[in-house]
VEXZA-531946 format. One record per residue: residue number from 0; residue in one letter; chain; x, y, z of N, C-alpha, C in turn. Coordinates in nm, 3 decimals. Atoms other than C-alpha are relative to their C-alpha. Layout:
<sites>
[NUM 'A' 'A' [X Y Z] [X Y Z] [X Y Z]]
...
</sites>
This chain:
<sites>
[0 'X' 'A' [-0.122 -0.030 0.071] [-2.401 3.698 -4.697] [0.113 -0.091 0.049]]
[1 'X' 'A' [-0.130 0.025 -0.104] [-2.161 3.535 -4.443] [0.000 -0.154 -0.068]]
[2 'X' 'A' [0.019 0.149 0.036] [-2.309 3.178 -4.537] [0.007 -0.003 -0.204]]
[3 'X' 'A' [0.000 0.023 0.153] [-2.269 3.251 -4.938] [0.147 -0.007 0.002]]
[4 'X' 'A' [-0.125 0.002 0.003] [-1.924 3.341 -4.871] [0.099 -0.140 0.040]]
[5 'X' 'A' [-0.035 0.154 -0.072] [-1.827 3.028 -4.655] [-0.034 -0.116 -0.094]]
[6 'X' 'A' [-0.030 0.135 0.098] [-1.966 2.807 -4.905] [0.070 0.038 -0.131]]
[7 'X' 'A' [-0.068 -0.033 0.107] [-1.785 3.006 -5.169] [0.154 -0.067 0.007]]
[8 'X' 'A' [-0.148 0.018 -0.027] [-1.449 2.976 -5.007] [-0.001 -0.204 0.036]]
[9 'X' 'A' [0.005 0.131 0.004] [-1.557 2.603 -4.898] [0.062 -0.096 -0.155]]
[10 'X' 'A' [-0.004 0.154 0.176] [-1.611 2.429 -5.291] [0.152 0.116 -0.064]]
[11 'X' 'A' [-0.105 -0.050 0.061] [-1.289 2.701 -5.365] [0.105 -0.122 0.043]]
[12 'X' 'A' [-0.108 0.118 -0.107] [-1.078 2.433 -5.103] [-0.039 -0.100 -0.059]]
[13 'X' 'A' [0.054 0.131 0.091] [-1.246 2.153 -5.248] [0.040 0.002 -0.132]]
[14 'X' 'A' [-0.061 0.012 0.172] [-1.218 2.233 -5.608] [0.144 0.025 -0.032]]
[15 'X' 'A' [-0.145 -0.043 -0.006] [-0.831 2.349 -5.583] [0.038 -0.222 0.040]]
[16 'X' 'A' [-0.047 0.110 -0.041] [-0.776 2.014 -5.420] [-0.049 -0.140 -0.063]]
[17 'X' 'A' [0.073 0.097 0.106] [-1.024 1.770 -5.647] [0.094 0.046 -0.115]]
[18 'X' 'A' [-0.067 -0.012 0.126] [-0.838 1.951 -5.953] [0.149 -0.038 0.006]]
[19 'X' 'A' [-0.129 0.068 -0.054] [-0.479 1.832 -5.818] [-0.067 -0.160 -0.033]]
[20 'X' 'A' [0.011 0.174 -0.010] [-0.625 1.480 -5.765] [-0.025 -0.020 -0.152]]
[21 'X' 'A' [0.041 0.040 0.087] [-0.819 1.463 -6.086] [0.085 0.022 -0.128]]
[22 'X' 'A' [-0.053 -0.069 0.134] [-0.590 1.660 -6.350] [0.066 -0.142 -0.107]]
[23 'X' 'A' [-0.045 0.116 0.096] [-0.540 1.445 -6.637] [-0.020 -0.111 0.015]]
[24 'X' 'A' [0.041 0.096 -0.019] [-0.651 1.146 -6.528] [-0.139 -0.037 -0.050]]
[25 'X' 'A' [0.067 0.037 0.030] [-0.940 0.948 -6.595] [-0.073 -0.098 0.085]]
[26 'X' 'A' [0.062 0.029 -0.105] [-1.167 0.794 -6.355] [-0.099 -0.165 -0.040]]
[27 'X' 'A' [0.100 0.022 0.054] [-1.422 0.612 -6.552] [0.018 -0.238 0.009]]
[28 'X' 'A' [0.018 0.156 -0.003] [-1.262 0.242 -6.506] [0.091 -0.095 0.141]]
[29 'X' 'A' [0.001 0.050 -0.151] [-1.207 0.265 -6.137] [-0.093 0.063 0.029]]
[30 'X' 'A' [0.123 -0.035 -0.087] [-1.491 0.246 -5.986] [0.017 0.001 0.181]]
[31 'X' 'A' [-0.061 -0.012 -0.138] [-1.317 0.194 -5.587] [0.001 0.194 -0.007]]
[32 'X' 'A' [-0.074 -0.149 0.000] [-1.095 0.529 -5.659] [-0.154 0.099 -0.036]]
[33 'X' 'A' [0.093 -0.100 0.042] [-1.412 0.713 -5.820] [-0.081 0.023 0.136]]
[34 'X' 'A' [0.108 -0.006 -0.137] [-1.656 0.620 -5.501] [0.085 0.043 0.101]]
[35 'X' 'A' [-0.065 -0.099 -0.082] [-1.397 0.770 -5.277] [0.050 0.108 -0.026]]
[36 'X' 'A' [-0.008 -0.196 0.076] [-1.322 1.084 -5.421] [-0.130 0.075 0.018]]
[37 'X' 'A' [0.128 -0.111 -0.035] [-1.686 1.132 -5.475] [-0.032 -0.034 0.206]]
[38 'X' 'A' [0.016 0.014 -0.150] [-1.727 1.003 -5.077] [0.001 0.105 0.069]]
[39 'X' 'A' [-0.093 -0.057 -0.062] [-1.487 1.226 -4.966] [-0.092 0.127 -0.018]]
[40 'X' 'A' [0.047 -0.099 0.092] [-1.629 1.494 -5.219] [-0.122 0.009 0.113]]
[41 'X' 'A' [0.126 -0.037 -0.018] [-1.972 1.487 -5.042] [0.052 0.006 0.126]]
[42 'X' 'A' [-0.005 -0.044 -0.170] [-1.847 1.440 -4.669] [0.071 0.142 -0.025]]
[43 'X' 'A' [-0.008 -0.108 -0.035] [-1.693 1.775 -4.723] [-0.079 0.101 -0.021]]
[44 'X' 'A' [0.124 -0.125 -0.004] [-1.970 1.974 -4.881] [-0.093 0.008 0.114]]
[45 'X' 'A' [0.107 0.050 -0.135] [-2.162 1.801 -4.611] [0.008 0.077 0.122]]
[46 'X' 'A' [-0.044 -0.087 -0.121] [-1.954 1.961 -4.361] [0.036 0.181 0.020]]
[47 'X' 'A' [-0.020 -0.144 0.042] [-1.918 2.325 -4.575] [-0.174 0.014 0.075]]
[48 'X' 'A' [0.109 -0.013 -0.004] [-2.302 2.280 -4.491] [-0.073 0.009 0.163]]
[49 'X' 'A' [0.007 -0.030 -0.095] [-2.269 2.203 -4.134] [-0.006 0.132 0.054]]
[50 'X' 'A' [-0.085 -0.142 -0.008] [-2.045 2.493 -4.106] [-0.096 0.119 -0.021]]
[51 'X' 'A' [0.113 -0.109 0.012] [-2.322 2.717 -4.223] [-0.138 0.010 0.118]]
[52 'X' 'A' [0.103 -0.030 -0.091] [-2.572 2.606 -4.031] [0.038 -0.002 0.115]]
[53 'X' 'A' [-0.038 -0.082 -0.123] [-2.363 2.694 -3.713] [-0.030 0.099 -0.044]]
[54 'X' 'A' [-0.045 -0.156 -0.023] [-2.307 3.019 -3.825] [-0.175 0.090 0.012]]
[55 'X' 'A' [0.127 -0.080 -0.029] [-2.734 3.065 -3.866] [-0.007 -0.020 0.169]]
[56 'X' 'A' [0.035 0.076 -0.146] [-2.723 2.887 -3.524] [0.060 0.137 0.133]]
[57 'X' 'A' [-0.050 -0.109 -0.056] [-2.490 3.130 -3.387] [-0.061 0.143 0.005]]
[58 'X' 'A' [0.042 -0.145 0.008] [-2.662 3.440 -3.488] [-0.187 0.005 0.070]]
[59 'X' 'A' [0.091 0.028 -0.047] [-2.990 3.267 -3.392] [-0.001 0.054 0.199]]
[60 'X' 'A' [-0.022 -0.024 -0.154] [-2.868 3.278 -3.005] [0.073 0.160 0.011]]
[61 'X' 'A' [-0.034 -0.145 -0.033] [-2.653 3.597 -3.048] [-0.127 0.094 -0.008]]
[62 'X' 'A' [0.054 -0.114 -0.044] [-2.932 3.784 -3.089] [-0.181 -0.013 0.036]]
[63 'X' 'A' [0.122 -0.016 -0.133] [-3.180 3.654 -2.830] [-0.145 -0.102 -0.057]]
[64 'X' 'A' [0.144 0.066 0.089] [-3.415 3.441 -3.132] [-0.032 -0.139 0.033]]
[65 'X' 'A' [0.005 0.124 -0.059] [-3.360 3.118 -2.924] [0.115 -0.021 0.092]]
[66 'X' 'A' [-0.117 -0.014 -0.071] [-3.180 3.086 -2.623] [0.058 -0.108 0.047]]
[67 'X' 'A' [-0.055 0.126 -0.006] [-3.087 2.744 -2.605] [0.152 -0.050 -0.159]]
[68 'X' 'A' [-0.061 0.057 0.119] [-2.726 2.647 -2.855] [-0.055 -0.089 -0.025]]
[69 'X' 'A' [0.058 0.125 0.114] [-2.855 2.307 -2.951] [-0.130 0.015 -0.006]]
[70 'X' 'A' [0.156 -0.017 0.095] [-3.214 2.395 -3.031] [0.015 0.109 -0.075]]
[71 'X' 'A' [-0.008 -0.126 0.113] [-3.066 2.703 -3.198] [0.095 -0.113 -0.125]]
[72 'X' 'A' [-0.079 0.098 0.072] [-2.827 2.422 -3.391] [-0.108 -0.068 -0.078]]
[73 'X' 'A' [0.128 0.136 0.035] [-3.113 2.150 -3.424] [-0.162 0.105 -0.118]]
[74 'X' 'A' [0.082 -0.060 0.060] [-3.357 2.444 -3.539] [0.037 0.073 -0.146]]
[75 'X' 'A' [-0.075 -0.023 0.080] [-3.086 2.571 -3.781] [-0.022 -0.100 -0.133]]
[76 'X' 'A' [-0.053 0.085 0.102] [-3.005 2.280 -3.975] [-0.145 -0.089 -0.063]]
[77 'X' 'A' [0.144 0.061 0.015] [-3.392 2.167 -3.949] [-0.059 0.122 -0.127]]
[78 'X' 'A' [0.061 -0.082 0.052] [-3.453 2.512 -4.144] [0.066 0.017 -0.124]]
[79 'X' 'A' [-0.138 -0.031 0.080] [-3.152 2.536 -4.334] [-0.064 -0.120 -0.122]]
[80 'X' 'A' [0.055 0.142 0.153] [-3.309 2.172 -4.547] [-0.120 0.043 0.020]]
[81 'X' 'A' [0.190 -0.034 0.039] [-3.656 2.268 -4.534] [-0.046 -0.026 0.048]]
[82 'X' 'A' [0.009 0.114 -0.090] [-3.725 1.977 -4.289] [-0.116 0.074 0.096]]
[83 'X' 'A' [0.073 -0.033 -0.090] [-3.870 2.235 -4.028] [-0.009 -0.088 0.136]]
[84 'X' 'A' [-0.039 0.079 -0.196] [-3.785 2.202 -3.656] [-0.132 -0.040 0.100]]
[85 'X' 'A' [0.189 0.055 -0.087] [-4.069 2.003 -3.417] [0.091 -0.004 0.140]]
[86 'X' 'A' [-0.007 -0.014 -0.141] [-4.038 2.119 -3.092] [0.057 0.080 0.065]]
[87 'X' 'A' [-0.073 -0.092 -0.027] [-3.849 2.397 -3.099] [-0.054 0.144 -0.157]]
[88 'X' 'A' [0.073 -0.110 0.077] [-3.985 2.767 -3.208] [0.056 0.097 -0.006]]
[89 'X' 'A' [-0.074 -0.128 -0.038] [-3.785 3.097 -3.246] [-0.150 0.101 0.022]]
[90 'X' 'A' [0.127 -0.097 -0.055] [-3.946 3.419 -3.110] [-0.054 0.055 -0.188]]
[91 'X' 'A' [0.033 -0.017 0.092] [-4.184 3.557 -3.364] [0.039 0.158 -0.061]]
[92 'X' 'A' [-0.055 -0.100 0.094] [-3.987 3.874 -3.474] [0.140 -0.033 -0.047]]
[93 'X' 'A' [-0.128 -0.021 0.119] [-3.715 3.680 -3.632] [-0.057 -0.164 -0.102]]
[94 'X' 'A' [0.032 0.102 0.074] [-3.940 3.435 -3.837] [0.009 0.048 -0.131]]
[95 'X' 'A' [-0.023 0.003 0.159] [-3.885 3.602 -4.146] [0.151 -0.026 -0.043]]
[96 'X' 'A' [-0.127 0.041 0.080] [-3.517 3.590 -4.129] [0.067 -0.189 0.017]]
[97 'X' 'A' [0.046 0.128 0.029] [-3.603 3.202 -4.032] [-0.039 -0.059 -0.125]]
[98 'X' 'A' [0.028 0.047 0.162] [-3.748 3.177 -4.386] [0.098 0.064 -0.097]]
[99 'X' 'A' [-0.127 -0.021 0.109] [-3.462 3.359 -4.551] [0.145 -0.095 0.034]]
[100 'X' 'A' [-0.122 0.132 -0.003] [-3.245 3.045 -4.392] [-0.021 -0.083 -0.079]]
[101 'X' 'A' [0.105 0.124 0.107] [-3.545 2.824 -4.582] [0.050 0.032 -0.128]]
[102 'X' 'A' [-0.025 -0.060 0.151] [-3.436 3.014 -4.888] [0.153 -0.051 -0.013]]
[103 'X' 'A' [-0.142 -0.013 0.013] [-3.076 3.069 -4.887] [0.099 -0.210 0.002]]
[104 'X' 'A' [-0.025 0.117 -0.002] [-3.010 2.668 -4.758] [0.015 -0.105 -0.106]]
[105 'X' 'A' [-0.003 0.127 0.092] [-3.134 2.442 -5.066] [0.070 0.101 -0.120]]
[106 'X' 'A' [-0.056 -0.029 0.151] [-2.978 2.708 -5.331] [0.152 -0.054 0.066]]
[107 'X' 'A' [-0.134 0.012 0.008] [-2.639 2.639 -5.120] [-0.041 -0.155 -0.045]]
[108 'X' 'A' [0.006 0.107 0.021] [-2.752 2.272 -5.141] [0.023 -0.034 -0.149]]
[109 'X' 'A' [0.012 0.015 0.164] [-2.827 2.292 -5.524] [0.175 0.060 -0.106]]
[110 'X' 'A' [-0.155 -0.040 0.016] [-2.478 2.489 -5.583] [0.088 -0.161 0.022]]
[111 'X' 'A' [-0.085 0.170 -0.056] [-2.324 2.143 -5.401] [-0.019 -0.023 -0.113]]
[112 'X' 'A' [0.072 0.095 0.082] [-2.500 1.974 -5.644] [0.076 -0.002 -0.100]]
[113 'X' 'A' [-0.035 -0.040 0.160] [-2.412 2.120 -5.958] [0.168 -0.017 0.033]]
[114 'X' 'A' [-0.125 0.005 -0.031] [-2.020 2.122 -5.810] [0.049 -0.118 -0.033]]
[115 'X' 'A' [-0.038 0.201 -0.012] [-2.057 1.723 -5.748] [-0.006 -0.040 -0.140]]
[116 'X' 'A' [0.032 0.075 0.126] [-2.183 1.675 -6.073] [0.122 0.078 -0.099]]
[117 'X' 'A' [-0.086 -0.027 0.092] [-1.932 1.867 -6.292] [0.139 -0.055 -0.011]]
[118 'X' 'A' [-0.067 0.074 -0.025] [-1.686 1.697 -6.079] [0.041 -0.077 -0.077]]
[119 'X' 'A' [0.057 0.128 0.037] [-1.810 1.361 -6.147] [0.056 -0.034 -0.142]]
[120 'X' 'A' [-0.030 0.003 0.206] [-1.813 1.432 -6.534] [0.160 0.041 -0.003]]
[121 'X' 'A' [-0.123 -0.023 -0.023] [-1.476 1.569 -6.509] [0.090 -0.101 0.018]]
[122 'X' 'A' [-0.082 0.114 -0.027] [-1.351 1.255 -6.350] [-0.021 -0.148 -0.076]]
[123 'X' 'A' [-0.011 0.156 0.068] [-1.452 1.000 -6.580] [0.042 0.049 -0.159]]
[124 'X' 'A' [-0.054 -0.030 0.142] [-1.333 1.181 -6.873] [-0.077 0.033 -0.110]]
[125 'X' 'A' [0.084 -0.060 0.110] [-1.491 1.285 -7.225] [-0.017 -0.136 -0.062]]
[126 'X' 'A' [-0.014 0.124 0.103] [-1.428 0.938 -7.345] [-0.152 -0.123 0.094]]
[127 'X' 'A' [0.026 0.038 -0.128] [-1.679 0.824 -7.027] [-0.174 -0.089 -0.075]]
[128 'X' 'A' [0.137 -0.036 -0.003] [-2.061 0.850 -7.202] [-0.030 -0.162 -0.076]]
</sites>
Protein backbone atom coordinates (compact mmCIF):
# COMPACT_ATOMS: atom_id res chain seq x y z
CA UNK A 1 0.00 0.00 0.00
CA UNK A 2 2.71 2.44 1.24
CA UNK A 3 4.68 1.95 -2.18
CA UNK A 4 1.29 2.58 -4.39
CA UNK A 5 0.82 5.63 -2.48
CA UNK A 6 4.44 7.08 -2.86
CA UNK A 7 4.34 6.52 -6.43
CA UNK A 8 0.91 8.08 -6.49
CA UNK A 9 1.96 11.23 -4.75
CA UNK A 10 5.44 10.95 -6.78
CA UNK A 11 3.91 11.25 -10.82
CA UNK A 12 1.18 13.80 -8.72
CA UNK A 13 4.72 16.19 -8.21
CA UNK A 14 5.80 15.38 -11.51
CA UNK A 15 2.66 15.84 -13.41
CA UNK A 16 1.67 19.28 -11.52
CA UNK A 17 5.11 20.43 -12.52
CA UNK A 18 5.44 18.84 -16.34
CA UNK A 19 1.83 20.53 -16.80
CA UNK A 20 3.29 24.14 -15.80
CA UNK A 21 6.25 23.51 -18.16
CA UNK A 22 4.27 22.01 -20.98
CA UNK A 23 0.82 24.04 -20.94
CA UNK A 24 0.23 25.33 -24.27
CA UNK A 25 3.20 24.84 -25.80
CA UNK A 26 4.37 22.59 -28.30
CA UNK A 27 7.36 20.51 -28.21
CA UNK A 28 7.48 18.68 -31.43
CA UNK A 29 10.23 21.05 -33.23
CA UNK A 30 12.64 21.14 -30.37
CA UNK A 31 14.11 18.28 -30.13
CA UNK A 32 17.15 19.67 -27.28
CA UNK A 33 14.08 21.10 -24.99
CA UNK A 34 11.95 17.77 -25.63
CA UNK A 35 15.09 15.30 -24.62
CA UNK A 36 15.39 17.21 -21.43
CA UNK A 37 12.11 17.35 -20.12
CA UNK A 38 11.72 13.78 -21.05
CA UNK A 39 15.49 13.27 -19.25
CA UNK A 40 14.50 14.94 -16.38
CA UNK A 41 10.96 13.20 -16.68
CA UNK A 42 12.59 9.72 -16.32
CA UNK A 43 15.45 10.64 -13.74
CA UNK A 44 12.59 11.40 -11.48
CA UNK A 45 10.33 8.42 -11.90
CA UNK A 46 13.63 6.70 -11.65
CA UNK A 47 14.10 8.06 -8.33
CA UNK A 48 10.00 7.78 -7.28
CA UNK A 49 11.27 4.09 -7.92
CA UNK A 50 14.31 4.21 -5.87
CA UNK A 51 12.28 5.66 -3.17
CA UNK A 52 10.14 2.58 -3.15
CA UNK A 53 12.51 0.22 -3.15
CA UNK A 54 13.97 1.71 0.16
CA UNK A 55 10.84 1.59 1.71
CA UNK A 56 10.63 -2.60 0.71
CA UNK A 57 14.29 -2.43 1.91
CA UNK A 58 13.35 -0.89 5.06
CA UNK A 59 10.63 -3.18 6.04
CA UNK A 60 12.82 -6.05 4.76
CA UNK A 61 15.38 -5.30 7.82
CA UNK A 62 12.64 -3.93 10.20
CA UNK A 63 11.31 -7.01 10.50
CA UNK A 64 14.29 -9.38 10.83
CA UNK A 65 13.85 -10.83 6.72
CA UNK A 66 17.53 -9.76 6.12
CA UNK A 67 19.72 -8.25 8.44
CA UNK A 68 22.15 -6.58 6.47
CA UNK A 69 20.72 -2.59 4.94
CA UNK A 70 22.53 -2.94 1.66
CA UNK A 71 21.68 -6.53 0.84
CA UNK A 72 18.21 -5.65 2.12
CA UNK A 73 18.57 -2.48 -0.56
CA UNK A 74 20.51 -4.56 -3.30
CA UNK A 75 17.87 -7.49 -2.71
CA UNK A 76 15.01 -4.92 -2.89
CA UNK A 77 15.59 -3.25 -6.01
CA UNK A 78 16.92 -6.75 -7.53
CA UNK A 79 13.19 -7.94 -6.69
CA UNK A 80 11.39 -4.90 -7.14
CA UNK A 81 12.57 -5.33 -11.46
CA UNK A 82 12.32 -8.92 -11.56
CA UNK A 83 16.15 -9.16 -11.97
CA UNK A 84 16.34 -11.45 -8.76
CA UNK A 85 19.13 -10.94 -6.19
CA UNK A 86 22.48 -13.46 -6.55
CA UNK A 87 23.94 -13.77 -3.44
CA UNK A 88 21.78 -12.60 -1.15
CA UNK A 89 18.55 -14.67 0.26
CA UNK A 90 15.79 -13.48 2.71
CA UNK A 91 14.66 -15.93 5.45
CA UNK A 92 12.11 -18.29 4.04
CA UNK A 93 8.94 -17.02 5.89
CA UNK A 94 8.91 -13.77 4.13
CA UNK A 95 9.37 -15.15 0.51
CA UNK A 96 5.97 -14.69 -0.38
CA UNK A 97 5.83 -11.12 0.54
CA UNK A 98 9.31 -11.14 -1.61
CA UNK A 99 7.10 -12.11 -4.60
CA UNK A 100 4.39 -9.60 -3.83
CA UNK A 101 7.52 -6.93 -4.32
CA UNK A 102 7.99 -9.11 -7.86
CA UNK A 103 4.38 -8.19 -8.45
CA UNK A 104 3.67 -4.84 -7.21
CA UNK A 105 7.33 -3.39 -8.86
CA UNK A 106 6.84 -3.74 -12.83
CA UNK A 107 2.96 -2.58 -12.50
CA UNK A 108 4.62 0.65 -10.68
CA UNK A 109 7.13 0.44 -13.58
CA UNK A 110 4.35 0.07 -16.29
CA UNK A 111 2.23 3.03 -14.53
CA UNK A 112 5.79 5.15 -15.23
CA UNK A 113 5.41 4.10 -18.49
CA UNK A 114 2.09 4.94 -19.48
CA UNK A 115 2.76 8.57 -17.49
CA UNK A 116 6.01 9.08 -19.85
CA UNK A 117 4.16 8.32 -22.74
CA UNK A 118 1.03 10.52 -22.36
CA UNK A 119 3.50 13.08 -21.44
CA UNK A 120 5.48 12.73 -24.48
CA UNK A 121 2.24 12.94 -26.70
CA UNK A 122 1.15 15.85 -24.80
CA UNK A 123 4.35 17.64 -25.51
CA UNK A 124 4.59 17.50 -29.08
CA UNK A 125 1.14 18.53 -29.61
CA UNK A 126 -1.94 17.13 -31.74
CA UNK A 127 -0.42 18.68 -34.77
CA UNK A 128 2.87 16.20 -33.92
CA UNK A 129 1.79 12.62 -35.89
Amino acid sequence: MLTVVSHAIALAIVRRRLSRRIRGKSYHDHVFREAVIISTTVLSLSLAHMFESCIWATAYVALGAIADPHDALYYSISTYTTLGADGVSIAKSFRAIAGFESLIGPMMVAWSTAFLVEFVVRMRGPDST
